[in-house]
C-alpha positions as a Markdown table, in Angstrom:
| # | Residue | x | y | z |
|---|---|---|---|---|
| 1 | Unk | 4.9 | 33.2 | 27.7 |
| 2 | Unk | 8.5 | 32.8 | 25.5 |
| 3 | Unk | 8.3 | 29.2 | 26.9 |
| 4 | Unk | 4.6 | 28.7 | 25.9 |
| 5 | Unk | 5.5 | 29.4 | 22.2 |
| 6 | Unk | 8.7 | 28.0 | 21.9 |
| 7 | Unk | 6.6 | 24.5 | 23.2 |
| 8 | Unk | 4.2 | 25.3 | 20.8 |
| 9 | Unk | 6.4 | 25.9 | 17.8 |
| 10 | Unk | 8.4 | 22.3 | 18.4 |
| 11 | Unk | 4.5 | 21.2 | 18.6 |
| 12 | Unk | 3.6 | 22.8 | 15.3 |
| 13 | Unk | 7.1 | 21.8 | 13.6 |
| 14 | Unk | 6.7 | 18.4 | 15.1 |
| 15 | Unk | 3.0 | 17.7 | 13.3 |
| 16 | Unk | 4.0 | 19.3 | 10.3 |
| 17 | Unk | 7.0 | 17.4 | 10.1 |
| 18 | Unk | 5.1 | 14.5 | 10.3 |
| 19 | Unk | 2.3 | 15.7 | 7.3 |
| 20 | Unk | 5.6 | 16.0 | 5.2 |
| 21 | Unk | 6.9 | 12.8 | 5.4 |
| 22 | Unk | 3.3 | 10.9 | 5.3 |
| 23 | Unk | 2.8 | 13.4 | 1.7 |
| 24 | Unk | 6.4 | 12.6 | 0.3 |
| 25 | Unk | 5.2 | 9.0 | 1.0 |
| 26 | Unk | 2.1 | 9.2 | -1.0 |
| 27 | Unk | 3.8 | 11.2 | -3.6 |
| 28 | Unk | 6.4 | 8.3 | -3.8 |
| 29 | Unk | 3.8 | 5.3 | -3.9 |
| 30 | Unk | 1.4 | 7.3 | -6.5 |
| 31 | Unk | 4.3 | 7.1 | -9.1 |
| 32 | Unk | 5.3 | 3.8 | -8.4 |
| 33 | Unk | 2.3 | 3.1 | -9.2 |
| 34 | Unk | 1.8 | 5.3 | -12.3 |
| 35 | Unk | 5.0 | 3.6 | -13.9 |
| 36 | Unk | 3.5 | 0.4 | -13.1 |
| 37 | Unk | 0.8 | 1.3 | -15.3 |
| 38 | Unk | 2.5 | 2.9 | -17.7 |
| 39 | Unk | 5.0 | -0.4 | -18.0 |
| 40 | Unk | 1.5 | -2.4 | -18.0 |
| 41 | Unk | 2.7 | -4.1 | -21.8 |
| 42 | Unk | 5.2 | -5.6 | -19.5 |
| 43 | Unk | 4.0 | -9.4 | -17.5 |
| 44 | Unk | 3.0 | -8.2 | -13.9 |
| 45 | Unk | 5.5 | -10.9 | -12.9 |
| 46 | Unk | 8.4 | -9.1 | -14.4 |
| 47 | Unk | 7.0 | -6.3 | -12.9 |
| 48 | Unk | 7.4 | -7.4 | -9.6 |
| 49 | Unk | 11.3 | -8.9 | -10.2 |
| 50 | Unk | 12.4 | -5.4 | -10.9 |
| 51 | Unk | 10.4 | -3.7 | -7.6 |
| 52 | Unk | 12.3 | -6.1 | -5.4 |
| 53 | Unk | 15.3 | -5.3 | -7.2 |
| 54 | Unk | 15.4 | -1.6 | -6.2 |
| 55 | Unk | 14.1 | -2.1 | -2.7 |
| 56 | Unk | 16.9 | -4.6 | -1.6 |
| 57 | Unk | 20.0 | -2.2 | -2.8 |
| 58 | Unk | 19.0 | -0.4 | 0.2 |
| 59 | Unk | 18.2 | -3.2 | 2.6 |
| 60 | Unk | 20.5 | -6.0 | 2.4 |
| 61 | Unk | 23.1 | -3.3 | 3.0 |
| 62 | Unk | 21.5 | -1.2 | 5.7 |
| 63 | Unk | 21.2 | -4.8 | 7.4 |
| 64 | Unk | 24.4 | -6.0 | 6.7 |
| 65 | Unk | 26.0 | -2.2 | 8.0 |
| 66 | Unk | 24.0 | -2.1 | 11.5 |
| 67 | Unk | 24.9 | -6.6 | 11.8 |
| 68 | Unk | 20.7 | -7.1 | 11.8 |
| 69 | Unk | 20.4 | -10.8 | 11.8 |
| 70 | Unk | 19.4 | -11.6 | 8.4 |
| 71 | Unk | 16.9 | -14.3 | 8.9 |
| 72 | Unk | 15.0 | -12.5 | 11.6 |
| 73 | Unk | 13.6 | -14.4 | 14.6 |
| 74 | Unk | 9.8 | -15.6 | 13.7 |
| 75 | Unk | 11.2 | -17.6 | 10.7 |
| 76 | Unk | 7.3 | -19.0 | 9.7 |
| 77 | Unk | 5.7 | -15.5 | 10.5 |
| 78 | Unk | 8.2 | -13.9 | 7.9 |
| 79 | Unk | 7.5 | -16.6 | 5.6 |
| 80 | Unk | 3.7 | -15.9 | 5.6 |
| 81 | Unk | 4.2 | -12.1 | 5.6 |
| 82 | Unk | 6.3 | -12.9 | 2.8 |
| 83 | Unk | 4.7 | -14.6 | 1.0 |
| 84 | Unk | 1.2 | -12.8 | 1.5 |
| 85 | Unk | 3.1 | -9.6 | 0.3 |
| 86 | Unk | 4.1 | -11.2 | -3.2 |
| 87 | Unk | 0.9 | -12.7 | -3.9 |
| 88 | Unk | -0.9 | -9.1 | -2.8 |
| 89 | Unk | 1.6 | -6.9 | -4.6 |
| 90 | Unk | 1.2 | -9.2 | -7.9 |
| 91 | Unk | -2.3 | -9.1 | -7.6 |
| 92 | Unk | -2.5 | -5.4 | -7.4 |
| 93 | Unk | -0.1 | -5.0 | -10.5 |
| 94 | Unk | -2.2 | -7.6 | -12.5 |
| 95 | Unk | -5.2 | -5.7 | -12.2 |
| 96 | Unk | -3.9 | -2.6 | -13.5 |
| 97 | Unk | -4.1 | -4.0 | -17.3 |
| 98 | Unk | -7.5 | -3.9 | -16.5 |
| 99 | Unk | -9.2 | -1.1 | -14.3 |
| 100 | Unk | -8.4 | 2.9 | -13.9 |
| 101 | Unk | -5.5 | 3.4 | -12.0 |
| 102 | Unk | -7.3 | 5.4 | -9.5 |
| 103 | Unk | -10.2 | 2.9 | -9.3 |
| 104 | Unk | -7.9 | 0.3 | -8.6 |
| 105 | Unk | -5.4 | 1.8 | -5.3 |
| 106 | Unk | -9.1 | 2.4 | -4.2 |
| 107 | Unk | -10.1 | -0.7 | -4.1 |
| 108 | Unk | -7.3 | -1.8 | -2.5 |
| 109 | Unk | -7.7 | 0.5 | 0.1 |
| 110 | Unk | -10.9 | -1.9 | 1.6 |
| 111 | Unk | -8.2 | -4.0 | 3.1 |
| 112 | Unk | -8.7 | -2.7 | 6.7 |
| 113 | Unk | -11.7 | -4.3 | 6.3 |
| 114 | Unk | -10.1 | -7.8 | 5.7 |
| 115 | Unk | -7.6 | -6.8 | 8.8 |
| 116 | Unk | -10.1 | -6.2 | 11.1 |
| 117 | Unk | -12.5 | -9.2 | 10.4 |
| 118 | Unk | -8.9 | -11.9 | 10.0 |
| 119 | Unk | -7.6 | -9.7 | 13.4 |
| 120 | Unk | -11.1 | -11.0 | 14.9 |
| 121 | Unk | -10.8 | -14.1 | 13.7 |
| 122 | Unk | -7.1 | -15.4 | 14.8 |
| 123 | Unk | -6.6 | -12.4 | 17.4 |
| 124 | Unk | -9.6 | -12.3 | 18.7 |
| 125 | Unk | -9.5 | -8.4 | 18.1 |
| 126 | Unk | -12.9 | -6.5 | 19.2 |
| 127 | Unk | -15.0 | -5.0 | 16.5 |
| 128 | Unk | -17.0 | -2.2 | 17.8 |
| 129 | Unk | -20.7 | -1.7 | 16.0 |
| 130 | Unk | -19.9 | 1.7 | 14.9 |
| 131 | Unk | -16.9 | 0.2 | 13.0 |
| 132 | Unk | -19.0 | -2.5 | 11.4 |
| 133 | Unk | -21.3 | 0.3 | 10.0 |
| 134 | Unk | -18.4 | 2.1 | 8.7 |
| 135 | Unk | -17.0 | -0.9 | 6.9 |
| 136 | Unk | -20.6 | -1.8 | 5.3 |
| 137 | Unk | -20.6 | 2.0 | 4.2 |
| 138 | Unk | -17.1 | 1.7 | 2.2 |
| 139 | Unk | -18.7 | -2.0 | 0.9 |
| 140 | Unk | -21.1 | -0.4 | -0.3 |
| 141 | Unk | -19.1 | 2.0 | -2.0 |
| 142 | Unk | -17.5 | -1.1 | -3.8 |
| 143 | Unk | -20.6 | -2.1 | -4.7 |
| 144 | Unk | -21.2 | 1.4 | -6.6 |
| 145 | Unk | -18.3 | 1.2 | -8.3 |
| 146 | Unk | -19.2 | -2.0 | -9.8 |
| 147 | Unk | -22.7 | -2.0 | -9.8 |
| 148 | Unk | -22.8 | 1.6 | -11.6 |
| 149 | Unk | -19.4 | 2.4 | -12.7 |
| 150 | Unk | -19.5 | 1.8 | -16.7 |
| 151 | Unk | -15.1 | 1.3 | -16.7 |
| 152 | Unk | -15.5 | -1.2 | -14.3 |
| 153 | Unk | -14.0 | -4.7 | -15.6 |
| 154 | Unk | -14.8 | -7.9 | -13.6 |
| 155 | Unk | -11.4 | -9.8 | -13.8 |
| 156 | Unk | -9.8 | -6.2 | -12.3 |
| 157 | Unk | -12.4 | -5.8 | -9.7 |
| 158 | Unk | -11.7 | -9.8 | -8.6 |
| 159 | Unk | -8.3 | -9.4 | -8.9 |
| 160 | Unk | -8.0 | -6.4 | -6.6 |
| 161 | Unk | -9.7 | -7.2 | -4.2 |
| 162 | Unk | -8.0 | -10.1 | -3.5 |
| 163 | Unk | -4.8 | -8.1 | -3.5 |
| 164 | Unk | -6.8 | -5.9 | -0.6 |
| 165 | Unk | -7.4 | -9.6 | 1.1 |
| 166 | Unk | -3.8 | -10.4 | 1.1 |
| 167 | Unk | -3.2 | -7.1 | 1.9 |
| 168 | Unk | -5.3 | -7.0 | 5.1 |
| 169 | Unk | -3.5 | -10.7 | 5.5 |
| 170 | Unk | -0.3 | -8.7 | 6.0 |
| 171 | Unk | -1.6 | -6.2 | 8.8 |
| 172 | Unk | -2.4 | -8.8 | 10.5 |
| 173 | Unk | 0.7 | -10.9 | 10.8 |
| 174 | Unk | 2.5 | -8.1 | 11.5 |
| 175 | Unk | 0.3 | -7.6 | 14.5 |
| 176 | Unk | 1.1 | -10.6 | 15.5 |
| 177 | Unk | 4.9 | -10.4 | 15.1 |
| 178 | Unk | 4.7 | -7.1 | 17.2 |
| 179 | Unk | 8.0 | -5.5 | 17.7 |
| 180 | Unk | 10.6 | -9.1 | 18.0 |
| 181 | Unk | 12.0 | -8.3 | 14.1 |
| 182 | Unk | 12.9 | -5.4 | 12.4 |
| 183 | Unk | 10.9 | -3.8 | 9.7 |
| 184 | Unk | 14.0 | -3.9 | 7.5 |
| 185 | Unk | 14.4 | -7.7 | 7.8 |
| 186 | Unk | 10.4 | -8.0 | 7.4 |
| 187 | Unk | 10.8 | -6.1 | 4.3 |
| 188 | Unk | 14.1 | -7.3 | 3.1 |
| 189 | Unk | 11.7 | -11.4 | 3.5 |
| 190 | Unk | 9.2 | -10.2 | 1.2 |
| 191 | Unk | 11.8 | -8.7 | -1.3 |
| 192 | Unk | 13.8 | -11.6 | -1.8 |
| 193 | Unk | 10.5 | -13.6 | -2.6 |
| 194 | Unk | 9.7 | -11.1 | -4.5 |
| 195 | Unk | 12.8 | -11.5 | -6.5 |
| 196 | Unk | 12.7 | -15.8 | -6.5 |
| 197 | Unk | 9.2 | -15.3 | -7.7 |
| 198 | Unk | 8.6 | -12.7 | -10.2 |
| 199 | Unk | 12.1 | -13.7 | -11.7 |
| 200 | Unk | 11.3 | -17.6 | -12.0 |
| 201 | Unk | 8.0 | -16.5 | -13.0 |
| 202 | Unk | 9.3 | -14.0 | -15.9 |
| 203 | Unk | 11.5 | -16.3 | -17.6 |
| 204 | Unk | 8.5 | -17.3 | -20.0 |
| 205 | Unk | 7.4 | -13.8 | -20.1 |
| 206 | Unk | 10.7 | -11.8 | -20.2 |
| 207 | Unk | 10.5 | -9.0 | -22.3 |
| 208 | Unk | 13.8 | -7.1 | -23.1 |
| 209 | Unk | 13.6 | -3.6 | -21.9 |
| 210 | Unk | 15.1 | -0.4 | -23.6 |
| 211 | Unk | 17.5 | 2.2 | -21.7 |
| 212 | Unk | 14.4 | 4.2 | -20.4 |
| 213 | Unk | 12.8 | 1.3 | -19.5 |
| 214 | Unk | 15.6 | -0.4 | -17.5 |
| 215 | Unk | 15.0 | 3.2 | -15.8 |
| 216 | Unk | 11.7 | 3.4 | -14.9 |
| 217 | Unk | 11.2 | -0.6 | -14.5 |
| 218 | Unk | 14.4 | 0.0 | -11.1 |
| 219 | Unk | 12.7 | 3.1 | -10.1 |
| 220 | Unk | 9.8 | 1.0 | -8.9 |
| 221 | Unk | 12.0 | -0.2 | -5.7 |
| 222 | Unk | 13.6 | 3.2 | -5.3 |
| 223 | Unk | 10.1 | 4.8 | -4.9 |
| 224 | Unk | 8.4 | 1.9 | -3.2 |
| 225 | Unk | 11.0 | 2.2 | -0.3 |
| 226 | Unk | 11.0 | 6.1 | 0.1 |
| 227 | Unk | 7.1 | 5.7 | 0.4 |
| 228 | Unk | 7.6 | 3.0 | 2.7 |
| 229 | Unk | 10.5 | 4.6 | 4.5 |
| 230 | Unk | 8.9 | 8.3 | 4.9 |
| 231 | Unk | 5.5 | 6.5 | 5.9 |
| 232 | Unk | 7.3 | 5.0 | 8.8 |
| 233 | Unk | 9.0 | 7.9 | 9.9 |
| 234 | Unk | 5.5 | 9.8 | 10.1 |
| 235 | Unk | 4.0 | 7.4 | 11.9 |
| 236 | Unk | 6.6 | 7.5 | 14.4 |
| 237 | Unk | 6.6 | 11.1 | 14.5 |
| 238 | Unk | 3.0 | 11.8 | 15.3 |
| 239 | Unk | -0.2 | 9.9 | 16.5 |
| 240 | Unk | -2.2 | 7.2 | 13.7 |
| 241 | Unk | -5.8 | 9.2 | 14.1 |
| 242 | Unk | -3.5 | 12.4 | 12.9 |
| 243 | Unk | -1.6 | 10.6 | 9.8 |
| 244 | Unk | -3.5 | 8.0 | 8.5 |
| 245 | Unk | -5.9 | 10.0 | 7.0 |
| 246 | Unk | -3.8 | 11.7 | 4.6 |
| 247 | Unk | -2.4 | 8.1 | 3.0 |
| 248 | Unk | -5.5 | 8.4 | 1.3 |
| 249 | Unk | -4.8 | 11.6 | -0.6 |
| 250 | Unk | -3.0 | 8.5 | -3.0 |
| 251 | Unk | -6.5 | 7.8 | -4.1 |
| 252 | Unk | -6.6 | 11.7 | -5.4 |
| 253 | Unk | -3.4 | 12.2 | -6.7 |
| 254 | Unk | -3.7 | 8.8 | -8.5 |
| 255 | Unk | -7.3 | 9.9 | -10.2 |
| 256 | Unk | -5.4 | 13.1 | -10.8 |
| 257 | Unk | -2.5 | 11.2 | -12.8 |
| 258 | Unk | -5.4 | 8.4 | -14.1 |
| 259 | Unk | -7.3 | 11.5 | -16.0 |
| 260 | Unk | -4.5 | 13.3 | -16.9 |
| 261 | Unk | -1.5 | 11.1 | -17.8 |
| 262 | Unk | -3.4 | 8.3 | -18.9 |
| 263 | Unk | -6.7 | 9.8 | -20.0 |
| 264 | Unk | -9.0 | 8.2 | -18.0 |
| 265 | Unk | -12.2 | 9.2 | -17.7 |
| 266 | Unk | -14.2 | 8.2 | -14.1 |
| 267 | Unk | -17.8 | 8.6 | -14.1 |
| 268 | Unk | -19.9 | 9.7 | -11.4 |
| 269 | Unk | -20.9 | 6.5 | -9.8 |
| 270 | Unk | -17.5 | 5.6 | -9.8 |
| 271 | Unk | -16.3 | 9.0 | -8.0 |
| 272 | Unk | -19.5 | 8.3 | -5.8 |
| 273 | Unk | -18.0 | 4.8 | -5.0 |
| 274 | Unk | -14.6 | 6.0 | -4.1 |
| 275 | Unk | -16.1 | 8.6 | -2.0 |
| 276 | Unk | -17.9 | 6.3 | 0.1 |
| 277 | Unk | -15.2 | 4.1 | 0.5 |
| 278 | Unk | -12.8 | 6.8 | 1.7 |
| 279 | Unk | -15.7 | 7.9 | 3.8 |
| 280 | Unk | -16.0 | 4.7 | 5.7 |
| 281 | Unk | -12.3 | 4.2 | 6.3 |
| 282 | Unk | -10.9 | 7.5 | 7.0 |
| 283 | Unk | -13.4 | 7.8 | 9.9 |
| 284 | Unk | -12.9 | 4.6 | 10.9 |
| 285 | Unk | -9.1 | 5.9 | 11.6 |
| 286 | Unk | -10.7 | 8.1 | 14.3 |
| 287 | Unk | -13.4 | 6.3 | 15.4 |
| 288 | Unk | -10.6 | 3.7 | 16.0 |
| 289 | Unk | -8.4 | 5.8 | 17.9 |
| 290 | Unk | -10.8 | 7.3 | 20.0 |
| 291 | Unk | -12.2 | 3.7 | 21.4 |
């Protein structure tokens, strides 16, 4: 019996564990995201210069400490991951100047529906019916949102959705990468043409920034690589069907800080929306790891 509970306390420590790391992520991408749109009189562009900058204080030197070859192996895979990332991540910023901040990581949550149909298309990944249903339910959640939401601007909606295209994009090159680079030189690609970009792309744009927002504007990186960091670690802690689900307590917290930081107000179509979008893709989690 002792044995039994000391198994099933490391069990219970283990899971929870894992629920901690995958909420400190979500925590940590929800005010990234809530200084982004706070620092939205800034150029997107600019934007994205100063979330490299952050992120690649911690891996050019974790790489250079454990001697990770720098350029990775898959050169042209990292390239496209690369760039897909930049053109997703300045996407998503750009429509933030014009949607609800918890409308918009919404939105961008429909990329598992771009992964899976570009995963069936170049990987010739199986689709299962139930799966396509699910997917048609969070469309259709997209197309309440638009259709009936009355904050709803069309630019925004374009804009992140194509950020959720790229997005899915991404998934699916790292698929096919599989485990022959590491994650900190498939993150450390996209942050350095992250920096080329949004810096070459700024210079036009540049807007000097005060003390506080030198701050905020290099806390982006910082708390885009906890979230990314902590996210990893829960997933390699416990099983997908089990931690997946709770990224998308990011859509809640990020209504939460929309209303109340920024004084947006979501009507109920667009809550209606959300909710079936979050329906369909949360399910699909289990449905996917049950198949």
């Amino acid at each position: 019996m002792p044995i039994f509970l000391i198994s099933l306390n490391k069990a219970v420590m283990k899971y929870n564990k894992a629920i901690v790391y995958m909420i400190i992520s979500v925590i940590a991408f929800a005010i990234m995201n809530a200084v982004v749109k706070y620092l939205s009189f800034f150029n997107a562009y600019q934007i994205v210069f100063f979330r490299s900058i952050g992120t690649l204080l911690f891996t050019i030197p974790l790489i250079l400490r454990y001697r990770i070859p720098i350029l990775g192996n898959n050169k042209k895979l990292l390239l496209v991951r690369g760039a897909a990332g930049v053109i997703s991540l300045t996407l998503f910023f750009q429509s933030l100047n014009y949607l609800d901040v918890g409308t918009a990581v919404s939105l961008r949550y429909t990329s598992p529906i771009f992964a899976a149909i570009l995963a069936l298309i170049f990987l010739k990944e199986k689709i299962k019916s139930m799966q396509w249903l699910l997917f048609l339910v969070a469309f259709v959640g997209v197309l309440f949102v638009k259709g009936f939401g009355t904050t709803i601007n069309l630019l925004g909606l374009l804009l992140v959705i194509l950020s959720a295209l790229f997005l899915g994009l991404i998934f699916v090159v790292i698929r096919k990468m599989g485990t022959k680079d590491n994650p900190l030189v498939i993150i450390n690609y996209f942050m350095v043409m992250a920096f080329i970009f949004g810096g070459v792309m700024s210079i036009n744009h540049w807007r000097n920034p005060n003390a506080i927002e030198w701050i905020l504007l290099l806390s982006l990186g910082v708390f885009g690589y906890a979230g990314q960091l902590y996210m990893t670690k829960a997933f390699q802690t416990q099983e997908t069907s089990l931690i997946a689900p709770i990224k998308y307590l990011e859509v809640i917290f990020m209504i939460v800080i929309g209303a109340t930081w920024f004084g947006e107000i979501y009507d109920f179509w667009t809550l209606f929306g959300i909710f079936l979008i979050l329906l369909g893709l949360v399910y699909n989690v289990f449905l996917k790891n049950k198949l």
